[in-house]
Backbone as ProteinMPNN parsed JSONL, in Angstrom:
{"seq_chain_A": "XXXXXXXXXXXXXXXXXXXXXXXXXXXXXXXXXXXXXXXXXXXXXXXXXXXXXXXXXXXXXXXXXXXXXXXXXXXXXXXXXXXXXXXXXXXXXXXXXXXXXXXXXXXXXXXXXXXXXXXXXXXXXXXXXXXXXXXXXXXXXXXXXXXXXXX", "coords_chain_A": {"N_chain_A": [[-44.978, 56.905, 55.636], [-46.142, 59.371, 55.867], [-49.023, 58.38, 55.873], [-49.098, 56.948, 57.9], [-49.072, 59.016, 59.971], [-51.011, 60.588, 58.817], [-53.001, 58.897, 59.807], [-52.854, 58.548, 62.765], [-53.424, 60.773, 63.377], [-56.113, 61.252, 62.577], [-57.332, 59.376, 64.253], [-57.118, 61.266, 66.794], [-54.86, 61.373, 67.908], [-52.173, 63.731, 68.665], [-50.24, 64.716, 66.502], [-47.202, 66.055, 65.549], [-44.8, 67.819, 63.601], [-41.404, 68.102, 62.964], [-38.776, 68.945, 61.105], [-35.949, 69.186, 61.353], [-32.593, 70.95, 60.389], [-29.09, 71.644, 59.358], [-27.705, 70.388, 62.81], [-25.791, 71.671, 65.154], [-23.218, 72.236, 67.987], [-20.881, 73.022, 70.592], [-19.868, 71.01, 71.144], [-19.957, 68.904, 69.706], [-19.558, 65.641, 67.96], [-16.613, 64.505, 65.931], [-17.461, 63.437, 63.472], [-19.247, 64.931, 62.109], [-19.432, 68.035, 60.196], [-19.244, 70.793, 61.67], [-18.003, 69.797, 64.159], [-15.832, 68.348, 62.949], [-14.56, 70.328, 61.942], [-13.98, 72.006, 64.266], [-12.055, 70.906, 65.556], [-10.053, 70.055, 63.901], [-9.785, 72.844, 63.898], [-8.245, 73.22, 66.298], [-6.208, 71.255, 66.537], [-4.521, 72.901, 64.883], [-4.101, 72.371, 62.415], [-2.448, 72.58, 59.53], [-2.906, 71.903, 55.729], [-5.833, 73.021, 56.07], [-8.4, 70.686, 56.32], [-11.138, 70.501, 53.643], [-14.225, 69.01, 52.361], [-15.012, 68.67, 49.386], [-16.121, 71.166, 47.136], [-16.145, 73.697, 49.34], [-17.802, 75.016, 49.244], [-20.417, 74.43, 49.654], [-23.553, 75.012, 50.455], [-25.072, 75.865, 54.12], [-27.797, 75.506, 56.442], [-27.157, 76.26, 59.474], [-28.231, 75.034, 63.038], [-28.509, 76.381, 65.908], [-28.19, 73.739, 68.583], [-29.522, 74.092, 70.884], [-31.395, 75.755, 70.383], [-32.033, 73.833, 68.317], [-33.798, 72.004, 70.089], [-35.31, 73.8, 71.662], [-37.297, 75.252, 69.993], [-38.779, 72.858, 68.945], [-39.95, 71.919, 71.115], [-41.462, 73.944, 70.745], [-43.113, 73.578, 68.845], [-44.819, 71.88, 70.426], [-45.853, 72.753, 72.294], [-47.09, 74.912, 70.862], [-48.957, 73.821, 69.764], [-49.003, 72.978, 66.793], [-49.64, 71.953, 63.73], [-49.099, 71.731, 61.673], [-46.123, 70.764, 59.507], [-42.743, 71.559, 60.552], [-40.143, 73.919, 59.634], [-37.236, 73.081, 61.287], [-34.789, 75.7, 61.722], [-32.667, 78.231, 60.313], [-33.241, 79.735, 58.359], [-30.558, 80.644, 57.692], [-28.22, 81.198, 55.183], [-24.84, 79.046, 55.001], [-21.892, 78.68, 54.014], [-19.317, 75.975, 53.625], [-16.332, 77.01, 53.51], [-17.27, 79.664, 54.587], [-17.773, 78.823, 56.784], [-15.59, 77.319, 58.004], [-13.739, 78.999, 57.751], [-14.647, 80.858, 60.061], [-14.472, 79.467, 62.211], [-11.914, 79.264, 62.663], [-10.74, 81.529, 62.72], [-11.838, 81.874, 65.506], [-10.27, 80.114, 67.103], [-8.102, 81.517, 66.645], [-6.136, 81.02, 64.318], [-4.71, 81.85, 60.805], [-5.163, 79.295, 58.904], [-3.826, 77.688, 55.288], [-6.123, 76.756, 53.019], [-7.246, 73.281, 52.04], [-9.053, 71.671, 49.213], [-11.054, 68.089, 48.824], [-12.007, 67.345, 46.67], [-13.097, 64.797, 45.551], [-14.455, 63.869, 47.782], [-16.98, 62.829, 49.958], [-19.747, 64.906, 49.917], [-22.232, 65.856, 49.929], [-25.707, 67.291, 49.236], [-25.352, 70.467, 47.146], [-26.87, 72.924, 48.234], [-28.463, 73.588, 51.062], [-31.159, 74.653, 52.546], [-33.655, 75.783, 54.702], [-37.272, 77.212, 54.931], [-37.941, 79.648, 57.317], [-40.36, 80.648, 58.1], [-42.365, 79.597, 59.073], [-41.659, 78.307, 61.623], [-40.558, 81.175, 62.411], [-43.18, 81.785, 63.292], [-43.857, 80.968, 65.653], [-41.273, 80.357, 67.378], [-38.221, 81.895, 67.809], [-35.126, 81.58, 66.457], [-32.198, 81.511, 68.538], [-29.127, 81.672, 68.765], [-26.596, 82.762, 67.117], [-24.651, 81.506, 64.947], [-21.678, 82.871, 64.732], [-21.785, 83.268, 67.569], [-21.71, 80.973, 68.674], [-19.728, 79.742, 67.998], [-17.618, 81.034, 69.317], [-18.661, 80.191, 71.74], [-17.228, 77.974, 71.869], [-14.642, 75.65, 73.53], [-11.812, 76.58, 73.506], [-9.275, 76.118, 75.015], [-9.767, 73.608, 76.153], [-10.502, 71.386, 74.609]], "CA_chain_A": [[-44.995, 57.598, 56.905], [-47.445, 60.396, 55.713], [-50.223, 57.903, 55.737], [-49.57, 56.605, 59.293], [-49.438, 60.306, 60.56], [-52.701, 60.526, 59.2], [-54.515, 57.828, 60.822], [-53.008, 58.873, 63.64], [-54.217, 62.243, 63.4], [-57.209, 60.955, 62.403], [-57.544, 58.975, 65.216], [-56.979, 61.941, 67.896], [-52.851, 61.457, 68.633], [-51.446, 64.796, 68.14], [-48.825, 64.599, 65.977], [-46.344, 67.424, 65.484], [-43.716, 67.14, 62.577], [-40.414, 69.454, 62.619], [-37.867, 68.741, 60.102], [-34.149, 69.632, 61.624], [-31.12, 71.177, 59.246], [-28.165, 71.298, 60.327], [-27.487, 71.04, 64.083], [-24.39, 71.393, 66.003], [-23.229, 71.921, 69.13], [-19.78, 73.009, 71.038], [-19.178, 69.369, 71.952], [-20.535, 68.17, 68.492], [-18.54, 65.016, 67.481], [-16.021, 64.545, 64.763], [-18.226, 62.375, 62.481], [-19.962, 65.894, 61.545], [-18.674, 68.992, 59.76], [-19.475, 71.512, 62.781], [-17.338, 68.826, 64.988], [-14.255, 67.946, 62.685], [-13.702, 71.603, 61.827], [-13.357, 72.803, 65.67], [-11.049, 69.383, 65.702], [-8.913, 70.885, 62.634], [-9.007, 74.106, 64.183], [-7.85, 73.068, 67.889], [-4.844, 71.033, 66.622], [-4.347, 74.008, 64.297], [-4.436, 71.531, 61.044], [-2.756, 73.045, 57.874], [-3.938, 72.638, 55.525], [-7.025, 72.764, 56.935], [-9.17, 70.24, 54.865], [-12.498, 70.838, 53.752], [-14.266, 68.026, 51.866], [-15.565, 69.323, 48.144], [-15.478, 72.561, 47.285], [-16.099, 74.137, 50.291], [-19.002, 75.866, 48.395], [-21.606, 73.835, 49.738], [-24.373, 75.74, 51.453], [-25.955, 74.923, 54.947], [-28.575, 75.856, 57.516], [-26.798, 76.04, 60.35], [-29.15, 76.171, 63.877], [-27.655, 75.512, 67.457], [-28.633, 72.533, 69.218], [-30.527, 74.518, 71.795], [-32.199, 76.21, 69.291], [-33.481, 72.554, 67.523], [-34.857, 71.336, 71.585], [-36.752, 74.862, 71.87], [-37.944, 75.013, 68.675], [-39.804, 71.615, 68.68], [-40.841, 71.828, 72.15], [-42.491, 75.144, 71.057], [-43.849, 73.395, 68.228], [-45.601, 70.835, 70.306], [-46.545, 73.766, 72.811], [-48.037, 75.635, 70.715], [-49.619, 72.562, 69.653], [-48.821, 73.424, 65.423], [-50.284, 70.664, 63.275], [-47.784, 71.28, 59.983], [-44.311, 70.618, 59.467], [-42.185, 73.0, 60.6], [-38.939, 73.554, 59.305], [-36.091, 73.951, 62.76], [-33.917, 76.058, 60.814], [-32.488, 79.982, 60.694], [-32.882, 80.224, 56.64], [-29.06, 81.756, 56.672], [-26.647, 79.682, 54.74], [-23.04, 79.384, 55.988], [-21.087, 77.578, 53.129], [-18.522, 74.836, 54.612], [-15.44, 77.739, 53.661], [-17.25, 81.021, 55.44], [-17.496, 78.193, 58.823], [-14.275, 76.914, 58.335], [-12.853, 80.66, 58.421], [-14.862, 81.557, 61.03], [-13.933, 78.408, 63.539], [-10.288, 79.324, 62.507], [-10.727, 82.914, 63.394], [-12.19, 82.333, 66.543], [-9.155, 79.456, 67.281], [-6.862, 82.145, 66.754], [-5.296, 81.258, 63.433], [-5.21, 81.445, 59.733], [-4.393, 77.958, 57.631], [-4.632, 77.915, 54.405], [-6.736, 75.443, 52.851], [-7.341, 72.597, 50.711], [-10.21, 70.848, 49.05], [-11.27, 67.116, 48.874], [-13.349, 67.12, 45.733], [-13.282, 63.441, 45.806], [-14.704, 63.275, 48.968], [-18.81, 63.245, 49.968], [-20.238, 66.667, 50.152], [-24.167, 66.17, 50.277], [-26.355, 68.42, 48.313], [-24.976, 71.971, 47.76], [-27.752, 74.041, 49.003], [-29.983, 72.829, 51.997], [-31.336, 76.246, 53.158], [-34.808, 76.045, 54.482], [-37.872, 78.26, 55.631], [-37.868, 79.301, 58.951], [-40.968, 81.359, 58.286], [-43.608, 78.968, 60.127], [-40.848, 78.43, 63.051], [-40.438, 82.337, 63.338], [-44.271, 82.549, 64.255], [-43.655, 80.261, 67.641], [-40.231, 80.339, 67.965], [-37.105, 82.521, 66.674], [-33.731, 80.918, 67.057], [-31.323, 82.932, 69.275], [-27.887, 81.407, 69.171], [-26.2, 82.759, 65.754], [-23.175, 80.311, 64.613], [-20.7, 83.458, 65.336], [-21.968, 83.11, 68.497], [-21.872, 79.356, 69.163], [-17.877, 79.505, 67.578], [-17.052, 81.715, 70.564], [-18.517, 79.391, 73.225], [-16.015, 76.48, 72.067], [-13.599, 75.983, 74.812], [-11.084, 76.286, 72.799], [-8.052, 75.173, 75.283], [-10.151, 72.772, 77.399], [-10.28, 70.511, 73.583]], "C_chain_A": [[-46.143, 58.6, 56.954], [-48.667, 59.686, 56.406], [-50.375, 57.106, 57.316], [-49.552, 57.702, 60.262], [-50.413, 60.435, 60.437], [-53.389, 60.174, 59.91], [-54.031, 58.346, 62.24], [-53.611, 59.952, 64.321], [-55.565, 62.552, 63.258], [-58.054, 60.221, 63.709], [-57.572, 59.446, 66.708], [-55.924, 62.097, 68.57], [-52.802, 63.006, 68.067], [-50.23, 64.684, 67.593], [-48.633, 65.733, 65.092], [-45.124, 66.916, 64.448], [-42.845, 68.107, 62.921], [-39.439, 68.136, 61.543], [-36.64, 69.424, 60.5], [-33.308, 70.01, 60.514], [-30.266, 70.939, 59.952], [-27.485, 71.76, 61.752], [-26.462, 71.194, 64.531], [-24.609, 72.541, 67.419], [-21.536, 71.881, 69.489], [-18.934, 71.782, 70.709], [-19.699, 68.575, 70.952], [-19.307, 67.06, 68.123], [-18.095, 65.134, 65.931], [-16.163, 64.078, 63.098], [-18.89, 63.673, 61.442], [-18.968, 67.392, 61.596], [-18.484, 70.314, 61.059], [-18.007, 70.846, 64.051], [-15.796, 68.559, 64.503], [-13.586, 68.966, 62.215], [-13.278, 72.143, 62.982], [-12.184, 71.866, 65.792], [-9.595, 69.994, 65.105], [-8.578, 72.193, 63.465], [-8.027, 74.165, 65.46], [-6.174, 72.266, 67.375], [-4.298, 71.927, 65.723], [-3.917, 73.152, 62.381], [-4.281, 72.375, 59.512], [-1.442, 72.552, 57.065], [-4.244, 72.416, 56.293], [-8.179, 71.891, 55.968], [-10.56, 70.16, 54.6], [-13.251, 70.083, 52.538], [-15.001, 69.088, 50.793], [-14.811, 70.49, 48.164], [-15.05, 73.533, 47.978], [-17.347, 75.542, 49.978], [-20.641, 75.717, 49.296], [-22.291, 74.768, 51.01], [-25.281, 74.922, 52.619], [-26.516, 75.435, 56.149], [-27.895, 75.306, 59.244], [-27.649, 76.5, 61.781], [-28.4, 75.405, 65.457], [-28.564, 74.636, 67.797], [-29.843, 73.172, 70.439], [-31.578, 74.959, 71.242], [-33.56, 75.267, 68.525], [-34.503, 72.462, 69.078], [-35.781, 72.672, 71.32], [-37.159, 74.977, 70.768], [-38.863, 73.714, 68.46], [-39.796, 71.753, 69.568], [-42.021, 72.741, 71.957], [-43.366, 74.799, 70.161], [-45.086, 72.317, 69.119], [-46.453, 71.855, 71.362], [-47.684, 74.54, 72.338], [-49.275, 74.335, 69.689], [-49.493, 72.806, 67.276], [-48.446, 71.628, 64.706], [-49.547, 70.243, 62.06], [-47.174, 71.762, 60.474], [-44.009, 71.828, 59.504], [-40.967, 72.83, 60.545], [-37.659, 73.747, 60.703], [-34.604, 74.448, 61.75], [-33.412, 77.715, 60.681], [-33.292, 80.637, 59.624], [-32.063, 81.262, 56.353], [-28.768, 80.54, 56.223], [-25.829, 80.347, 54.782], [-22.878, 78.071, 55.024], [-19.736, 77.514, 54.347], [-17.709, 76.141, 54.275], [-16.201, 78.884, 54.625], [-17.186, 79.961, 57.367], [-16.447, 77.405, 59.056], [-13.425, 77.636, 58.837], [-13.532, 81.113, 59.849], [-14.457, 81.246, 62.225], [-12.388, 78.369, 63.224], [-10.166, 80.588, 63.069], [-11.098, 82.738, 64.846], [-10.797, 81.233, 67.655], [-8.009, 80.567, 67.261], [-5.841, 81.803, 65.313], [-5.714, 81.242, 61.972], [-3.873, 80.359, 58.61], [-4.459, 78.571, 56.333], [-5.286, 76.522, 54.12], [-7.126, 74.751, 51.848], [-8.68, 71.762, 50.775], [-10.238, 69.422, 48.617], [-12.177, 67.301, 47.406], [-14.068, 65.93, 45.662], [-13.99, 62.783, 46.744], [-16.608, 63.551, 49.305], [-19.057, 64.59, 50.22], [-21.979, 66.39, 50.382], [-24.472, 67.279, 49.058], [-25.368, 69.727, 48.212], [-25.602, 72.789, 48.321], [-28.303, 73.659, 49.821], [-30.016, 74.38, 52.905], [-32.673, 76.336, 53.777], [-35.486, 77.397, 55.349], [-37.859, 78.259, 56.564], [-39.092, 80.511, 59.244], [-42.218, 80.987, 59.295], [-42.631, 78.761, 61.444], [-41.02, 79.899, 63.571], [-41.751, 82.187, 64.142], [-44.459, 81.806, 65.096], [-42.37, 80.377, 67.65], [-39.144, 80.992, 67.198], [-35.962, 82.005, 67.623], [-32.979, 81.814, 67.78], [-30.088, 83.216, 69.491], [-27.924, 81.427, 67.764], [-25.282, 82.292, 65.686], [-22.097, 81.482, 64.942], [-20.4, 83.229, 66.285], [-21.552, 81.749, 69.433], [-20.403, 79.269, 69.27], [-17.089, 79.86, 69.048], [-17.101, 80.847, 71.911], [-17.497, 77.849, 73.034], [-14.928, 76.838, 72.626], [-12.112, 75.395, 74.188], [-9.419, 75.269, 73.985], [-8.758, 74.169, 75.789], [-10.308, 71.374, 76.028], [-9.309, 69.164, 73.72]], "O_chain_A": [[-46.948, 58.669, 57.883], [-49.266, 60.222, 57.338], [-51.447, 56.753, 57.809], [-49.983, 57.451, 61.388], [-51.154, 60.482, 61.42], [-54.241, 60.75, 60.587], [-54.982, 58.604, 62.978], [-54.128, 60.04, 65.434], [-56.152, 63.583, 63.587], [-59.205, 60.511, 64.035], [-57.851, 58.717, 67.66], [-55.838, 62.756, 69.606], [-53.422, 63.328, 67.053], [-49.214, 64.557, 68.276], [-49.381, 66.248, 64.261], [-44.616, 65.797, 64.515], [-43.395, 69.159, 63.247], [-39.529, 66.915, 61.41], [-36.345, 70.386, 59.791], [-33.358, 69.224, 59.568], [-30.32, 70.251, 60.971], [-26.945, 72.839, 61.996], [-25.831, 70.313, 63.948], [-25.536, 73.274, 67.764], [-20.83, 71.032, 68.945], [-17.815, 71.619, 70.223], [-19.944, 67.418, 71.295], [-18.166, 67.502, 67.993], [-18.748, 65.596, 64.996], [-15.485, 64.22, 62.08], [-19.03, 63.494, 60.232], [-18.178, 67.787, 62.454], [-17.321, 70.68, 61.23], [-17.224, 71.61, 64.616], [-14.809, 68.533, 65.239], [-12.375, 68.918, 62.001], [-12.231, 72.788, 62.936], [-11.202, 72.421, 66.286], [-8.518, 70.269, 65.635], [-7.432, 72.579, 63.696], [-7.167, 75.036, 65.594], [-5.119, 72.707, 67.831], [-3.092, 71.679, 65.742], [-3.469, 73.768, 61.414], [-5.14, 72.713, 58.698], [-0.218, 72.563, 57.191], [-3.7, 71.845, 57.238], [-8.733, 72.427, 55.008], [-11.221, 69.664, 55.512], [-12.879, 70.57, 51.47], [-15.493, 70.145, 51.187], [-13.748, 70.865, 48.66], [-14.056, 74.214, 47.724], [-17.516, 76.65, 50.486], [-21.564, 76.51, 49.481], [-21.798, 75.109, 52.086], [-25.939, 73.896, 52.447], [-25.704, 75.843, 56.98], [-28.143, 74.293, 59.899], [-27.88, 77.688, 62.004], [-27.985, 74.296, 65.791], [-29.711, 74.711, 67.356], [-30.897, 72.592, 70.701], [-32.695, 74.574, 71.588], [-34.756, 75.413, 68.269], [-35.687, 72.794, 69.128], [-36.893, 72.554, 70.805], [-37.884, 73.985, 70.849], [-39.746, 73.821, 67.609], [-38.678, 72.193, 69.299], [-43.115, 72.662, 72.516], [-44.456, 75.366, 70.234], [-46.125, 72.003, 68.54], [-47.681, 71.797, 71.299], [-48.749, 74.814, 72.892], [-50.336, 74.557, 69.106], [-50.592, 72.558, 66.782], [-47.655, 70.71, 64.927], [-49.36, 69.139, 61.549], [-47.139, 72.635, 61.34], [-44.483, 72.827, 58.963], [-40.428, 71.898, 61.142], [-37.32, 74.916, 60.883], [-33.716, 73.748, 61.264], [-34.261, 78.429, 61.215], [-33.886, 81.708, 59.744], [-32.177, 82.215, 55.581], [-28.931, 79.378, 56.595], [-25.694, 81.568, 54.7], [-23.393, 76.956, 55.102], [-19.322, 78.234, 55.256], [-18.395, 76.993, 54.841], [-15.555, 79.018, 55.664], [-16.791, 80.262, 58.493], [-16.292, 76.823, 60.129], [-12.64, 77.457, 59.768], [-12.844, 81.718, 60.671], [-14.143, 82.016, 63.133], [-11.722, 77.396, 63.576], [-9.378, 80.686, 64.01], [-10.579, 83.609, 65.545], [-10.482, 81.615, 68.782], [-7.004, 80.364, 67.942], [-4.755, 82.383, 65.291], [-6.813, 80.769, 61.681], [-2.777, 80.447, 58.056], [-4.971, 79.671, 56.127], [-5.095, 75.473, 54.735], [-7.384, 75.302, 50.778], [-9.262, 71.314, 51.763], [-9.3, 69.258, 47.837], [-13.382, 67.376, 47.648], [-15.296, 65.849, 45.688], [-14.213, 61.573, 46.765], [-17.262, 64.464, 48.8], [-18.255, 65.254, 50.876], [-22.66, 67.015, 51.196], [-23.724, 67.865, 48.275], [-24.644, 69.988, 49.172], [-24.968, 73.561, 49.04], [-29.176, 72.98, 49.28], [-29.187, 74.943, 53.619], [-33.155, 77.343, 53.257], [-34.91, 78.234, 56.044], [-37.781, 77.19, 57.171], [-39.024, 81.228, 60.242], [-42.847, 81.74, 60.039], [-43.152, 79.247, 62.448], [-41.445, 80.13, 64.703], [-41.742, 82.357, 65.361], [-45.609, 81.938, 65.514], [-42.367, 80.858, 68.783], [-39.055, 80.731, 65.998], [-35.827, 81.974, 68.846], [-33.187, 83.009, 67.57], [-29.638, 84.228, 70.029], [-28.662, 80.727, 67.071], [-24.613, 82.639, 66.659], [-21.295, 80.937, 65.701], [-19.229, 82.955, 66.545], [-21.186, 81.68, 70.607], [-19.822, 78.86, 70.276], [-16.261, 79.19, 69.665], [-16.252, 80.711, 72.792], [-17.202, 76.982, 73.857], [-14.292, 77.88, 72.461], [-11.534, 74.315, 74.309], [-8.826, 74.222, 73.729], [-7.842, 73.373, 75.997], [-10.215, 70.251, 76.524], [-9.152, 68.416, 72.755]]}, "name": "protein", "num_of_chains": 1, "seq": "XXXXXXXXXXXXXXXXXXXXXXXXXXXXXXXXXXXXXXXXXXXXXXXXXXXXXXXXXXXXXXXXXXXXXXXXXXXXXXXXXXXXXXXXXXXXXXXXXXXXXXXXXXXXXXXXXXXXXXXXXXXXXXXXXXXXXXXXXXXXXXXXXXXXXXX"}
């Protein structure tokens, strides 16, 4: 892939790279952790189950956040990869508690060890994003706009 970015780049296409972490989104489906924890928290699910340890660290950036963030990369026309990303990490337990807190209750909860987890850390820079674009929707934030009865 590198090497056909080149030529293209070579050839006068503008090509813009971002690299996404992890996105979510109110209305995020259940397939993704953001999605099957508001799920858990809405039918009030306890336990509450949280696949691995619940250790695992992850760049959480709102969905509005990824669109303006790579539009601003292609705006400001920025020629290297740029990471769309906050660089907080929010391990799967602090956003399990938090989308339980903002549901209104506390489970307790159990872990899957057995079950896929992904890397533990995916945290990246968000130092070439800050200088065009700083994210603006913090995951506290996002928890709050889920409609919680309308689920």
């Amino acid at each position: 892939m590198h090497r056909l970015l080149s030529e293209l780049a070579a050839g006068g296409l503008a090509v813009h790279v971002v690299r996404p972490f992890s996105g979510y989104g109110a209305d995020q489906g259940p397939e993704w952790p953001f999605g099957a924890f508001v799920g858990r928290a809405h039918r009030r699910d306890d336990p509450f189950v949280i696949w691995g340890d619940g250790q695992q660290v992850r760049d959480w950036i709102h969905i509005s956040d990824l669109v303006a963030g790579a539009l601003a990369v292609v705006v400001a026309d920025e020629r290297r990869p740029v990471n769309l990303c906050t660089g907080r990490g929010t391990s799967m337990m602090e956003l399990a508690t938090t989308i339980c807190a903002a549901a209104g209750y506390s489970p307790t909860f159990s872990f899957l060890a057995e079950a896929p987890t992904g890397v533990a850390y995916r945290v990246g820079s968000s130092v070439r994003l800050r200088e065009i674009y700083t994210p603006r929707v913090e995951l506290e934030e996002a928890v709050t706009r889920v409609q919680w009865g309308a689920l």
